[in-house]
C-alpha positions, 0 to 999 in steps of 0.5 A: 291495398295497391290497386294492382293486388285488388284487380288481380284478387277481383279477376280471380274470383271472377274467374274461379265463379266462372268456372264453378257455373261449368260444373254439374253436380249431382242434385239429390232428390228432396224425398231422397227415396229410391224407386226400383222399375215396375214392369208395365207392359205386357201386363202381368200373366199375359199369354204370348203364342208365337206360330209359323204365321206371326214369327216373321211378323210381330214383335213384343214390346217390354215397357217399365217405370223408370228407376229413380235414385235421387240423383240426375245420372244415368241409368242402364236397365237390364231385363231378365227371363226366368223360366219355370224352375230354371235359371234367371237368364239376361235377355238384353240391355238399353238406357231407356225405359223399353225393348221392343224385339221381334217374335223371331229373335225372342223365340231364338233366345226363349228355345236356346237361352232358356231351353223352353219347348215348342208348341207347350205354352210355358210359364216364364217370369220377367224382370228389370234390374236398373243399375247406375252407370257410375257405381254399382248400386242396382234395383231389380223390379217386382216379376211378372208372369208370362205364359209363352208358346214358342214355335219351331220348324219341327212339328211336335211329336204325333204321340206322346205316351201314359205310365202309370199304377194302370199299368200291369206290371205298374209303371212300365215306360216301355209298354206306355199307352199312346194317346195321339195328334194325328196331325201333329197340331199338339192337341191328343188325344186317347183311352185308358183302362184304370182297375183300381178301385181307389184310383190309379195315378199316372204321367204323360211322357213325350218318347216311349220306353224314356223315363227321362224324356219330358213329363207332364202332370197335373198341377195344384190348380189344373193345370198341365205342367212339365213335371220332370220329378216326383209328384203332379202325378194325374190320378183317376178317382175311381176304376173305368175307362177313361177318355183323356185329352191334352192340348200343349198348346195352351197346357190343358188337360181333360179326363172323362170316366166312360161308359159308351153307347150306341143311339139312333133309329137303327138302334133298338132305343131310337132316338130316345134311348141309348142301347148300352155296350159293355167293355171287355177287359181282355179284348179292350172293346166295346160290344153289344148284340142287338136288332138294327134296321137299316132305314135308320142309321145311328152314333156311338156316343159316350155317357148318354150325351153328345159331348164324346160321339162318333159318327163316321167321315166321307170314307167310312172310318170312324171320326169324332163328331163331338170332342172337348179337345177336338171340338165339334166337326161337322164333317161327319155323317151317320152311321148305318147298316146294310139290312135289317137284322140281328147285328154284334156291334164293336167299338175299339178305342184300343189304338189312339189315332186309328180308332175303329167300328165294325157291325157283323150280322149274325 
C-alpha cells in the first residue's frame, strides 16, 4: 500500500477516536429501575400554623429523594398542593431536590391559589412530579398530608351560627343560634336547647341567614370539617341542653349535655352539695329559689363538676372560670349576695358572648 494512502487512513482514525471521546452518551442505569421522588420533609401530617408573629419571619422547607431514571440527564421537579376536595394546583418549580419559600408567599399562594381560609386549620396534600428535560417521561411522588392554618389581616368573624332539627321550624339558616369569639381569636363558643328525644343534627355556618356561606361538620374521626354538602351533620344523642365549643384554629369541636347548678357556702349545699336549677324551655333560663347567706359566696357550675364554671370578673359580669375551649382563667373571682335571705337565682346562656346572672330576694 503507498505510504501516502496508510498515513492518511492512520490520521483519520485517529482523529475520528478523538472526536468520539468528546461525545457523552447517555449511560443507562445497570438495574435499569426508574424511582419516582419520595417527599421527606416536612413529614407526613405535620401541621403548619401561619400567625401574624411568624408570617414575616419563617419559611417552609419542602425536601424530596431524587428521581432516577437509569440515565445521567437532567431532571426538573415540580411541586404540587391540593387542597381538600379541590383542585391539585403547581406550586413552584426547580432543578433541585428542594424549595424553601417563606411563610408569607406560601400563605399568599394557599389563600389565592387554592381558596384555603384563614384562622381554619386545613387539611392540604403535597406532591413531586419529576420530569426529564429531554422528552416527556414524568414520575409523580407518593402525597403527604398536611394541616395548614394561614393567617390574614382580617380577624375571623366574631360569631358563627348553628342550623339544625333543633330548630322550630327546623333548619331555619335565618334564626341560626350564635355561638361567639368575643375577641375574634377563633375559638366560640355557645348553648343549644335540642328536644328530640332521638337526637337532633345540625351544621355550623359562618354568616346568618346563608345556606351557602362555609359549613363545618363533624367528620368520621371527629374531627371539625368544611362540610359544604349534605351529611357530616354533628348530631346530639339524645334531648337537653347542649354546650358546644369550636376552636378553628386547630379544627376541634366539643359538645357537653348539661344540667347547671349552683355550689358554694352561700348556697344551701356548701361546698359539698350542688343546689340543682331548672331549665325553662320558654324563657331559655335556669332558676332556682333557695336560701343564700351572704358570709359566703358561690359558682354556678355545669354537671356537678368544675369543667364548665362560672364565676364573675373585676367588673361584676359573669365569666367562665373553667372551660374546654377557653381553658382555665384565673382571673375570676366568687360570686356573692348582699344579705342573708330567700333569693330567685337566674342563669342565661341564651345569648353567646354576653351571658348573664341575676340573684333577686324575695
Amino acid at each position: 500500500m503507498n505510504k501516502s494512502i496508510l498515513f492518511i487512513i492512520t490520521l483519520g482514525l485517529v482523529t475520528l477516536f478523538s472526536c468520539n471521546k468528546d461525545i457523552v452518551k447517555p449511560i443507562f442505569d445497570t438495574n435499569g429501575t426508574f424511582t419516582a421522588p419520595v417527599v421527606v420533609t416536612p413529614g407526613n401530617n405535620a401541621a403548619i400554623v401561619i400567625t401574624a408573629a411568624n408570617i414575616g419571619v419563617d419559611s417552609i422547607k419542602f425536601k424530596w429523594s431524587g428521581s432516577n431514571y437509569g440515565l445521567q440527564l437532567g431532571v426538573n421537579y415540580t411541586l404540587f398542593v391540593t387542597p381538600s376536595g379541590g383542585a391539585r394546583v403547581a406550586l413552584n418549580s426547580t432543578n433541585a431536590d428542594s424549595l424553601t419559600m417563606a411563610y408569607s408567599d406560601f400563605n399568599t399562594f394557599l389563600t389565592t391559589k387554592t381558596g384555603l381560609p384563614a384562622f381554619t386549620a386545613t387539611p392540604i396534600s403535597i406532591d413531586v412530579k419529576s420530569t426529564l428535560l429531554t422528552g416527556n417521561d414524568s414520575l409523580v411522588s407518593p402525597s403527604i398530608n398536611l394541616t395548614v392554618t394561614c393567617y390574614s389581616n382580617v380577624l375571623p368573624p366574631a360569631y358563627l351560627y348553628i342550623a339544625g332539627a333543633f330548630q322550630n321550624p327546623p333548619w331555619t339558616i335565618t334564626a341560626a343560634v350564635p355561638i361567639c369569639s368575643p375577641h375574634s381569636t377563633g375559638v366560640y363558643d355557645g348553648y343549644i336547647y335540642c328536644p328530640d328525644a332521638g337526637g337532633d343534627q345540625y351544621k355550623i355556618y359562618t354568616q346568618l341567614g346563608n345556606w351557602n356561606s362555609v359549613s363545618y361538620g363533624d367528620s368520621t374521626n371527629g374531627d371539625l370539617v368544611i362540610a359544604n354538602y349534605a351529611g357530616d351533620n354533628f348530631a346530639t344523642p339524645g334531648p337537653g341542653y347542649y354546650y358546644i365549643g369550636v376552636n378553628l384554629n386547630n379544627m376541634s369541636w366539643s359538645q357537653t349535655l348539661t344540667t347547671w347548678s349552683i355550689i358554694g357556702d352561700a348556697t344551701p349545699g356548701g361546698w359539698s352539695t350542688d343546689t340543682q336549677l331548672a331549665y325553662s324551655v320558654n324563657n331559655q333560663v335556669w332558676t332556682v329559689t333557695c336560701a343564700m347567706k351572704a358570709s359566703g359566696s358561690y359558682k354556678f357550675r355545669a354537671n356537678d363538676a368544675w369543667v364548665i364554671d362560672f364565676g364573675v370578673d373585676n367588673k361584676g359580669n359573669l365569666a367562665y372560670s373553667d372551660n374546654p375551649v377557653w381553658g382555665y382563667n384565673a382571673n375570676t373571682n366568687n360570686i356573692t349576695v348582699p344579705a342573708d335571705g330567700t333569693y330567685t337565682i337566674t342563669l342565661n346562656l341564651s345569648k353567646a358572648g354576653a351571658y348573664t346572672y341575676t340573684a333577686v330576694k324575695n
